[in-house]
C-alpha positions as CSV (number, residue, x, y, z in Angstrom):
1,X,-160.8,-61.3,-34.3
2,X,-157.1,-63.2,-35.3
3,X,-154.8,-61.2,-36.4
4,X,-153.8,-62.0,-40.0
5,X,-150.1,-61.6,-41.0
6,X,-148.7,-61.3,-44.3
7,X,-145.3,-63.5,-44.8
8,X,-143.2,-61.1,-47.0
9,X,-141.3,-64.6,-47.7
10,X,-143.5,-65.2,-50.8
11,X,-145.8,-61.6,-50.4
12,X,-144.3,-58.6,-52.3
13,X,-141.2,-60.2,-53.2
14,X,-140.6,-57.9,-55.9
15,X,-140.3,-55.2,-53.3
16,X,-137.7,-54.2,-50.7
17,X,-138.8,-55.2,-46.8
18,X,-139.5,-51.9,-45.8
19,X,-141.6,-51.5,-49.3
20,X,-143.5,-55.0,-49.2
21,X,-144.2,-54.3,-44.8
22,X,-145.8,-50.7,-46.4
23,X,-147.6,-53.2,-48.9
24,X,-149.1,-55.1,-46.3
25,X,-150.4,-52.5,-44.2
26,X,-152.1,-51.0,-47.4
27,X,-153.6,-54.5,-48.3
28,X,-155.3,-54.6,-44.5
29,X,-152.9,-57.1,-43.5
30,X,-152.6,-56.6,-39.1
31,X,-148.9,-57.7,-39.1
32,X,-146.1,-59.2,-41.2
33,X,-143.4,-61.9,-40.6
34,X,-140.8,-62.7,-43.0
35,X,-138.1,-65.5,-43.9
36,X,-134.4,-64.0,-44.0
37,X,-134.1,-60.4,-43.6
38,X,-130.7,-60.0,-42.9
39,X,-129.6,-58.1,-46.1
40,X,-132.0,-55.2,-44.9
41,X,-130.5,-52.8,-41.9
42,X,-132.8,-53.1,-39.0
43,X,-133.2,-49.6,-38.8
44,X,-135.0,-49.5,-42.5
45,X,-137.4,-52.1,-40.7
46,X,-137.8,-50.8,-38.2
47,X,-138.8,-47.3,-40.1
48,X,-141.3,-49.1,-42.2
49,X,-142.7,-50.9,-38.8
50,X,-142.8,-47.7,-37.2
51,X,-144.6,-45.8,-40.4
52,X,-147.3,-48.1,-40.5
53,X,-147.9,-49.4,-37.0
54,X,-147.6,-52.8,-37.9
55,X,-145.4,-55.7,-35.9
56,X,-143.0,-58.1,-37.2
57,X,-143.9,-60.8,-35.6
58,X,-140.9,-63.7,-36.8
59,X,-138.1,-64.6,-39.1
60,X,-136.4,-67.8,-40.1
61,X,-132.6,-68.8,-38.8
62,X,-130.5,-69.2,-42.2
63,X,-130.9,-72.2,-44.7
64,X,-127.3,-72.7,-44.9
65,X,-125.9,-73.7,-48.6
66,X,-128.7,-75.7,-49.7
67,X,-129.4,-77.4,-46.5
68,X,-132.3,-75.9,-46.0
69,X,-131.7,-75.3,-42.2
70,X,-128.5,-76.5,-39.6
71,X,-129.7,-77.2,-36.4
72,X,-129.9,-81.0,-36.8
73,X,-126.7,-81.5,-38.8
74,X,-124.0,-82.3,-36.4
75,X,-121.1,-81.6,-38.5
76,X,-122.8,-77.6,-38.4
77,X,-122.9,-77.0,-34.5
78,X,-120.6,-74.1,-34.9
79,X,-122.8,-72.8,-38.3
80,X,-126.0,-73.6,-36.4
81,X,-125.3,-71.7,-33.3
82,X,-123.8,-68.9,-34.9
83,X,-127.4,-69.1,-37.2
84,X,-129.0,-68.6,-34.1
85,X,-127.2,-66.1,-32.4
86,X,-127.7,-64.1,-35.9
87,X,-131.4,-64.4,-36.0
88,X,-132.1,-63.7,-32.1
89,X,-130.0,-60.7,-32.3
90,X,-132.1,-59.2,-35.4
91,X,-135.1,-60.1,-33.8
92,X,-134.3,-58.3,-30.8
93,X,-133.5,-55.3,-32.8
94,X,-136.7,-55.0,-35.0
95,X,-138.8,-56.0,-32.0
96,X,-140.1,-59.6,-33.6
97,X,-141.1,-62.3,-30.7
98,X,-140.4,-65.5,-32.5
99,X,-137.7,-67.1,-34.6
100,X,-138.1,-70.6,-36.7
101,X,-135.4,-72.5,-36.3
102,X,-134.5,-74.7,-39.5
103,X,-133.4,-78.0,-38.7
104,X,-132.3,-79.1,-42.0
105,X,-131.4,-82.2,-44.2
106,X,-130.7,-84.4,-42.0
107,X,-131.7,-88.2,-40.7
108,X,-131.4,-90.4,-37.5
109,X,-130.7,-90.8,-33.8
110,X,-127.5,-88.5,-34.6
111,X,-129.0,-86.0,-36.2
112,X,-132.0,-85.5,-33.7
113,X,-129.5,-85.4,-30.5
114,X,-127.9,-82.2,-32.7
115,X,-131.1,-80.9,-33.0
116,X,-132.4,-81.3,-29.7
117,X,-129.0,-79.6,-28.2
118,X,-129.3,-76.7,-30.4
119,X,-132.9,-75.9,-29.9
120,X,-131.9,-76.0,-25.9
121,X,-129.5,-73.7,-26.6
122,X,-131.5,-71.5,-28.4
123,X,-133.9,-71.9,-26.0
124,X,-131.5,-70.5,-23.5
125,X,-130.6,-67.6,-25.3
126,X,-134.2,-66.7,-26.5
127,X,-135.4,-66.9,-22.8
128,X,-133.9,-63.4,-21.4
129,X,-135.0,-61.5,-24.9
130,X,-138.8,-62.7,-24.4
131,X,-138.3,-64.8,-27.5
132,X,-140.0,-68.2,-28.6
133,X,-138.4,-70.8,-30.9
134,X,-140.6,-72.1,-33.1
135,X,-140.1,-75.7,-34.9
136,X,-141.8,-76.3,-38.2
137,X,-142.5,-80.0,-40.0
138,X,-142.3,-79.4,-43.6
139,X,-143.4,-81.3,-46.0
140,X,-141.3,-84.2,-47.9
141,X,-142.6,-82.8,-51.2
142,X,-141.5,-79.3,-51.2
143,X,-138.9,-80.0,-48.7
144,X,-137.2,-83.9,-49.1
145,X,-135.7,-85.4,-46.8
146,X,-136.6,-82.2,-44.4
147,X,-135.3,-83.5,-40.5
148,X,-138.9,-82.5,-38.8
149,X,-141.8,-83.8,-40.6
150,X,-144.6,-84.7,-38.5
151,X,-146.5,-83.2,-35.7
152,X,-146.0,-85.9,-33.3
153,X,-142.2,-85.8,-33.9
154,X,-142.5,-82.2,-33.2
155,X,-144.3,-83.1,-29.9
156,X,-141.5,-85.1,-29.2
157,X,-138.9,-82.7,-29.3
158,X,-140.5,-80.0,-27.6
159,X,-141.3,-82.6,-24.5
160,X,-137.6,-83.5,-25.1
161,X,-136.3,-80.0,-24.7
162,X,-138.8,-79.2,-22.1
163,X,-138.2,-74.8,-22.9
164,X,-141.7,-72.9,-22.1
165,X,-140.4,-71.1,-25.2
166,X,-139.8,-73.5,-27.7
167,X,-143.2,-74.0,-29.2
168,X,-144.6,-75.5,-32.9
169,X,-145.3,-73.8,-36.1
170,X,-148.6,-75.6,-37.0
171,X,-148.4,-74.9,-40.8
172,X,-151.9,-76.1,-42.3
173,X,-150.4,-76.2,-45.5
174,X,-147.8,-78.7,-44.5
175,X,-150.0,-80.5,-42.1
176,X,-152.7,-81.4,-44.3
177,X,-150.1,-82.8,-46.7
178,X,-148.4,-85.0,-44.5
179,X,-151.2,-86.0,-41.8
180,X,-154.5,-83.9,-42.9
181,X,-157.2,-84.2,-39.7
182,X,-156.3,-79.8,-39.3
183,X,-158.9,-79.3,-37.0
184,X,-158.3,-82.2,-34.7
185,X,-154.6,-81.6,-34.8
186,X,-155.0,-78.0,-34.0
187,X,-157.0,-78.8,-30.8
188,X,-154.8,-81.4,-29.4
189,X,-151.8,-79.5,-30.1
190,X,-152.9,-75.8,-28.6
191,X,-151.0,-76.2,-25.9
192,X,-147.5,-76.0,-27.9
193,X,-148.5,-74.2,-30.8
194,X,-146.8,-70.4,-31.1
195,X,-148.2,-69.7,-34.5
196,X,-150.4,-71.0,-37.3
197,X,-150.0,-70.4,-40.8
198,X,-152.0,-71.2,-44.0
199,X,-152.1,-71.7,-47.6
200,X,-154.0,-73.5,-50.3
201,X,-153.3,-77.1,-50.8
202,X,-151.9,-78.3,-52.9
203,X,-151.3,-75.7,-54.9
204,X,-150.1,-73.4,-52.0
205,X,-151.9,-70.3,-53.5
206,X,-154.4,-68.0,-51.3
207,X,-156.0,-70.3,-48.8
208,X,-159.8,-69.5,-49.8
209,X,-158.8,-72.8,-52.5
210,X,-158.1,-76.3,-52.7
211,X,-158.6,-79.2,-50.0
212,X,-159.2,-77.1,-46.9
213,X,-161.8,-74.5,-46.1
214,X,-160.1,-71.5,-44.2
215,X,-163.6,-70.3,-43.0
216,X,-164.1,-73.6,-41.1
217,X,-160.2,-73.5,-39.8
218,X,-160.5,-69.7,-38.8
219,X,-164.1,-69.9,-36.9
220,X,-162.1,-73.4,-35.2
221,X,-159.6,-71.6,-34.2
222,X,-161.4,-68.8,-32.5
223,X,-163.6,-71.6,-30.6
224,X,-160.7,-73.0,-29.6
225,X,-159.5,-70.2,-27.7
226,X,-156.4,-69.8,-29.9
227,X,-154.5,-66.3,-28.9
228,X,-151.8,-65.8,-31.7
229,X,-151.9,-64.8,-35.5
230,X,-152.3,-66.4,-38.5
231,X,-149.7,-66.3,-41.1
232,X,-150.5,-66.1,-44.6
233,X,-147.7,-67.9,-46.4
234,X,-149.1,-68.5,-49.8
235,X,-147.7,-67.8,-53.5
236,X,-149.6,-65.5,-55.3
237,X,-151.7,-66.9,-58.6
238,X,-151.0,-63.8,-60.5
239,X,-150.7,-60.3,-58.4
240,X,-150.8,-60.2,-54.4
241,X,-153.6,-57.4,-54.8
242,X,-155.6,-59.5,-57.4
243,X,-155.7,-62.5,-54.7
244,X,-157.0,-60.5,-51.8
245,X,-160.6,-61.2,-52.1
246,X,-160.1,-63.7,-49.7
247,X,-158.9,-61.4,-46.7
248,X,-161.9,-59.0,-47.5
249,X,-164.2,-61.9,-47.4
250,X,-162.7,-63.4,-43.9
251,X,-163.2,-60.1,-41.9
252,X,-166.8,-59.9,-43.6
């Protein structure tokens, strides 16, 4: 069985952490992730965590103002690296294994040597806590103009970095969007994925709607011999409770 995670980015938002990671656990979520969690003392997490015997299993470096990200903008090293050192440290304190670093608004040769030098240092740093860096194309309709937008860009970078720890966020939400083909994407890409995530598309509500089936991704995954979680990062049609029919229907 793959562990399901709920992403308290767009779960229980009306909650504190600590509440909405209580949430989940009462829902029959496995584990949580979340986006920024910095306004929250670690030790309230970690409470929660320990209450309900659930993992946090990533968080997000910071957006930046309205850049949606910093590691590729090269007039943000300082901002970027600091971003970093920020979310490794709270990871490391709330025991979560992966961080997504944001790579911004950004464009060109320039902006992908930026990026490229960041990730290797984050990579660096990560290495002694036992922490990936995950990379994440977003789509350029809920995220224009995004740096990383493409799988095979993402395949690029990582080969270009060359970290064992640097690894790709295969969002199927964004992925079907921009290059659709999940399944055969998913395959060919196991080797650098750290974490899958869904949603519906294109509404980005629970992911038993829309364009893709999550049965049919879900059983693929498990042939495949995928090892991580899946991330439910979906907004809610009305309640998070009232949507949960499909998490009772994937377990069976």
């Amino acid at each position: 069985m793959i562990p399901i995670s709920a992403n308290l980015g767009f779960l229980w938002q009306h909650l504190t952490l600590p509440e909405a990671i209580h949430a989940a656990h009462k829902a029959g979520f496995e584990a949580v992730e979340c986006h920024w969690p910095y306004d929250t003392p670690p030790e309230q997490v970690n409470d929660a965590l320990r209450e309900t015997g659930m993992k946090m299993l990533g968080l997000n470096t910071v957006k930046g103002e309205g850049e949606n990200g910093l590691l590729a903008l090269p007039e943000k090293v300082e901002q970027a690296r600091a971003a970093i050192d920020q979310a490794l440290s709270y990871a490391q304190k709330i025991g979560a294994g992966k961080v997504h670093a944001m790579a911004g608004i950004a464009s060109g040769a320039q902006a992908q040597q930026c990026y490229i030098e960041n990730l290797e240092y984050a990579c660096e740093r990560a290495a002694p806590l036992g922490i990936e860096v995950l990379i994440e194309p977003l789509n350029h309709f809920d995220a224009p103009n995004y740096f990383l937008q493409t799988t095979s860009q993402a395949r690029e970078i990582i080969r270009s970095v060359a970290a064992s720890n640097l690894k790709l966020m295969f969002d199927c939400y964004h992925v079907q969007i921009m290059e659709g083909d999940i399944c055969r994407r998913l395959t060919d890409l196991l080797p650098i994925i750290g974490h899958v995530q869904v949603a519906s598309v294109p509404k980005r509500a629970e992911p038993d709607q829309g364009e893709l089936q999550l049965s049919y991704v879900y059983d693929h995954l498990k042939a495949i011999g995928y090892s991580g979680a899946i991330g439910a990062e979906y907004r809610p049609s009305t309640t998070e409770g009232a949507g949960l029919g499909w998490l009772a229907k994937l377990r069976g």
